[in-house]
N, C-alpha and C positions, 0 to 999 in steps of 0.2 A: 504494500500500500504506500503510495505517496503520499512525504510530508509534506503538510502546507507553514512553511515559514511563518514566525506571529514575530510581531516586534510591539514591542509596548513602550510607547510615547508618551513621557513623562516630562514634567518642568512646573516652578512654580507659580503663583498665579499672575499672571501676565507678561508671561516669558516670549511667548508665540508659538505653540504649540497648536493653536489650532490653525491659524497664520499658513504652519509647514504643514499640516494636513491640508487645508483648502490649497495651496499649490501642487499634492500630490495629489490630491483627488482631479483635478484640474487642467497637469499636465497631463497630456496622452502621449507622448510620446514615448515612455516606459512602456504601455501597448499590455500592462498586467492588468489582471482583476482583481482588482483591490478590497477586501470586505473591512468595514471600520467595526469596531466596537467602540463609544465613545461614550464616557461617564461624566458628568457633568452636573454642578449644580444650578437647579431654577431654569429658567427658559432657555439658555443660550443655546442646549443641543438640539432643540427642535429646528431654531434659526437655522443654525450650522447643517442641519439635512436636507433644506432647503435649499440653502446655496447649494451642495452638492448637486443636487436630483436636477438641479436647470442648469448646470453647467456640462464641458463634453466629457463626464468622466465614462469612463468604460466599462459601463454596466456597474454600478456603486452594488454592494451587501452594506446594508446600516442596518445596526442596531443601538438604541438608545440604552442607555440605565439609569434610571432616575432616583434612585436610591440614594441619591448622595456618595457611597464609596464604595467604588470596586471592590480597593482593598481589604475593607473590613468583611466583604461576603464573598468572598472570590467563589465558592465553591456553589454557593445560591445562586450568585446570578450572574458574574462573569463568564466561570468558564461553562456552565449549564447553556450560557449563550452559544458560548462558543463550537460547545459540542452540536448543540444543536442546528446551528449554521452550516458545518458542514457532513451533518445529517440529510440536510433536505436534497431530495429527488432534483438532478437539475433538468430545467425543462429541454426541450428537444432543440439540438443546436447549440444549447449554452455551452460556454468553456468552463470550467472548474474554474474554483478559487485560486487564483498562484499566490499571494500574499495575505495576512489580516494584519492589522495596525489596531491593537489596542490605547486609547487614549485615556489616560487616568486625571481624576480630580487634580487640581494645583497641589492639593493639600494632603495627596496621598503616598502613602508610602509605598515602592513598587515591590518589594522585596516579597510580601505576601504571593503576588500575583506569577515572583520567579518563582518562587520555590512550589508553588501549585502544579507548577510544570513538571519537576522531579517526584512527587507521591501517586499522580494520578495516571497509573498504568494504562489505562484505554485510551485518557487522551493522550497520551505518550506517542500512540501509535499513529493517531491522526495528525499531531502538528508538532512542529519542533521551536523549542526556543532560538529566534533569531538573534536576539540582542534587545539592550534598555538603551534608549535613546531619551537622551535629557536636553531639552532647551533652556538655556540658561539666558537672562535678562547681564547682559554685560556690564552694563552703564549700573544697575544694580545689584548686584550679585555680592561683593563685598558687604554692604551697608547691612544684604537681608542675613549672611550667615556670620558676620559681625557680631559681638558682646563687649558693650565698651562697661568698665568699672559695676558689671555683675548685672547691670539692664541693658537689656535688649534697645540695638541700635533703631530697630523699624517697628512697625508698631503690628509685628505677627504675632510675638510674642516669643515666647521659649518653644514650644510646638511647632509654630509654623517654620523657625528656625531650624528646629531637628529634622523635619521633615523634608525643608531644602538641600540641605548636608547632607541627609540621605540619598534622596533623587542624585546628587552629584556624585556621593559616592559607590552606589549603584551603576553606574550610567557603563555600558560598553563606547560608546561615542557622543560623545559632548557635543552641542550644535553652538558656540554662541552667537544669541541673535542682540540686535540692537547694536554693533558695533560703532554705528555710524554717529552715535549718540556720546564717545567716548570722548 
């Protein structure tokens, strides 16, 4: 059975992480079938499907999680998606999935959603971990994993701050975005 590459796209909240998803969904000239899985709080992933669905991407797989965090249910509802996504029947003519892009809260931590890859034997056999991809906000990046004289530099707090540190040191390939900004 053929694996389908996942990569899970991380970064914290207003890094561009959805930015680099609407240019991959966007670009065609990669010529892949791209399925998303995109977790998000409050309205912005319905927007974000929208854009997809009217622009030329090549035949989109979306699914939403509204739950708030992947990572805290990964086995509920993330990868429950996942498996089921590439369960379904494809219709006559369709090409199989070649890629999925999981895309996580700002504020989640990815490490659940690796290590979900290594316990769960059947998905094992469906999809392979590609890699964590982190976007990191350049221009702020210091300020947010920052601790100057025992308070927090930004106003995330101590958690949003672990959680960035995390996502960076998790990351197989760091994106930074915003450079321009520097």
């Amino acid at each position: 059975m053929r694996q389908v590459p996942v990569t899970i796209l991380t970064g914290f909240l207003g890094s561009g992480k959805t930015s680099l998803l609407r240019h991959l969904m966007t670009d065609t000239q990669h010529g892949k079938r791209i399925a998303v899985i995109q977790n998000e709080l409050g309205d912005t992933a319905g927007l974000d499907k929208t854009m997809v669905t009217e622009t030329k991407a090549t035949e989109p797989e979306w699914i939403d999680l509204d739950n708030g965090c992947l990572c805290c249910s990964v086995k509920d509802a993330g990868l429950l998606a996942l498996e089921s996504l590439l369960a379904k029947p494809l219709p006559p003519g369709a090409r199989p999935i070649d890629h999925v892009l999981i895309e996580t809260t700002g504020m989640a931590d990815p490490s659940p959603i690796v290590q979900s890859f290594w316990v769960d034997a059947e998905l094992e056999s469906r999809v392979r971990l590609d890699g964590v991809v982190t976007v990191v906000d350049a221009a702020h990046v210091l300020a947010l994993i920052a601790e100057k004289d025992g308070a927090d530099s930004t106003d995330v707090g101590p958690i949003g701050r672990f959680e960035a540190v995390r996502q960076i040191a998790l990351s197989d390939l760091l994106i930074l975005n915003k450079t321009d900004l520097l």
